[in-house]
C-alpha positions in Angstrom: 85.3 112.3 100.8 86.2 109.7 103.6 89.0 108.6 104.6 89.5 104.9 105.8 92.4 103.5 108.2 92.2 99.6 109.5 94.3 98.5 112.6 93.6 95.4 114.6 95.6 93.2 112.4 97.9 90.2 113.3 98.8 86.9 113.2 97.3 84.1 115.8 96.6 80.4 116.0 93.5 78.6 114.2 90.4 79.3 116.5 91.8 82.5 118.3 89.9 86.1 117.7 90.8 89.3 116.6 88.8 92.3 116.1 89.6 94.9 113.0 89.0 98.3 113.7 88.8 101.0 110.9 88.4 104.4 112.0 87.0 107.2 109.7 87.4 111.2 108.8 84.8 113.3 108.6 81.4 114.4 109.8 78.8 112.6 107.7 79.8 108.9 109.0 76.1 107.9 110.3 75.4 108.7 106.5 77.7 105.7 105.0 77.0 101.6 104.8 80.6 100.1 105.7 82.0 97.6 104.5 85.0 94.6 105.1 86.5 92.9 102.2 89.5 90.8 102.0 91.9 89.5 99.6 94.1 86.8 99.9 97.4 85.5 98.2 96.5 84.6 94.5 92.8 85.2 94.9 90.3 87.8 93.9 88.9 89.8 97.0 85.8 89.2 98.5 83.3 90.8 100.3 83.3 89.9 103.8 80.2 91.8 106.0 78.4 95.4 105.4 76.4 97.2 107.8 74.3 99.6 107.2 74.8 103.7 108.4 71.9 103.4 111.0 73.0 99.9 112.1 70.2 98.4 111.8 71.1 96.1 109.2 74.0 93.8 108.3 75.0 91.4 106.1 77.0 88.5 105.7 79.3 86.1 103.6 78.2 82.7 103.8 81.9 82.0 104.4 81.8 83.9 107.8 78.1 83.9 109.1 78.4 82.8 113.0 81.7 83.7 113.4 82.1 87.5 112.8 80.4 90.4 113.7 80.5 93.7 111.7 79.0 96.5 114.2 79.8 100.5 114.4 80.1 103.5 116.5 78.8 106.7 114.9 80.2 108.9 118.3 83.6 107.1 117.7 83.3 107.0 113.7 84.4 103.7 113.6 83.6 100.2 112.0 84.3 96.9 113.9 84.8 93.2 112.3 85.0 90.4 115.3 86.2 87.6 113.8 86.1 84.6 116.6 87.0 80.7 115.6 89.9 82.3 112.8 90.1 79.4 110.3 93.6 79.3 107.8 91.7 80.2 104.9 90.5 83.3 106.7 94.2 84.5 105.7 93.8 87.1 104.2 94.7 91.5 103.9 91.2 92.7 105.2 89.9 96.2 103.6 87.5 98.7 105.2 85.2 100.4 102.6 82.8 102.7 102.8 79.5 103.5 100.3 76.4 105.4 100.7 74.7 102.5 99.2 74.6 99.5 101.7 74.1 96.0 100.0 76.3 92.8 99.7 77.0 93.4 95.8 78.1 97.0 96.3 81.6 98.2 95.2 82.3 100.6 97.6 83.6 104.3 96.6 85.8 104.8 99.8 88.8 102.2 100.8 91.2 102.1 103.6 94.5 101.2 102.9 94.2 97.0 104.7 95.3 95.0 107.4 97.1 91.5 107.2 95.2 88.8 109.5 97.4 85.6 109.6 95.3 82.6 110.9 98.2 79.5 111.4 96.9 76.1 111.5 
């Protein structure tokens, strides 16, 4: 069992950054791919970025590649999304997830509870 809880959230100006945070329970947090998803208003959610419980390996949506950066701390047991150049339509409750499968078409077993990130044009 993990448990998931995203902070980091806000709302800023079109081309500002944020960075999400999701920290995680337990001992076995090296052993997990984690995950970013987000949803917005009207609209199915999406998978975001996923790295991989080593680090070594990350992926990305198309939508995002060059602007955020998933990476992890497996002292800290906790996931990072830095999201640089915020666009309107990245508007959206972001979700951490976590899996012990790592891939970008995974549903993920494990979710935190999401964090609003308000991008104004």
């Amino acid at each position: 069992q993990v448990q998931l809880v995203e902070s980091g959230g806000g709302l800023v100006q079109a081309g500002d950054s944020l960075r999400l945070s999701c920290a995680a329970s337990g001992r076995t947090f090296s052993s997990y791919a984690m995950y970013w998803f987000r949803q917005a208003p009207g609209k199915e959610r999406e998978f975001v970025a996923a790295i991989s419980g080593s680090a070594l390996s990350t992926t990305y949506a198309d939508s995002v590649k060059g602007r955020f950066r998933i990476s992890r701390d497996n002292v800290k047991n906790t996931v990072y999304l830095q999201m640089n150049n915020l666009k309107p339509e990245d508007t959206a409750v972001y979700y951490c997830a976590a899996d012990s499968h790592f891939g970008s078409v995974i549903t993920p077993a494990y979710w935190g509870q999401g964090t609003q990130v308000t991008a104004s044009s």
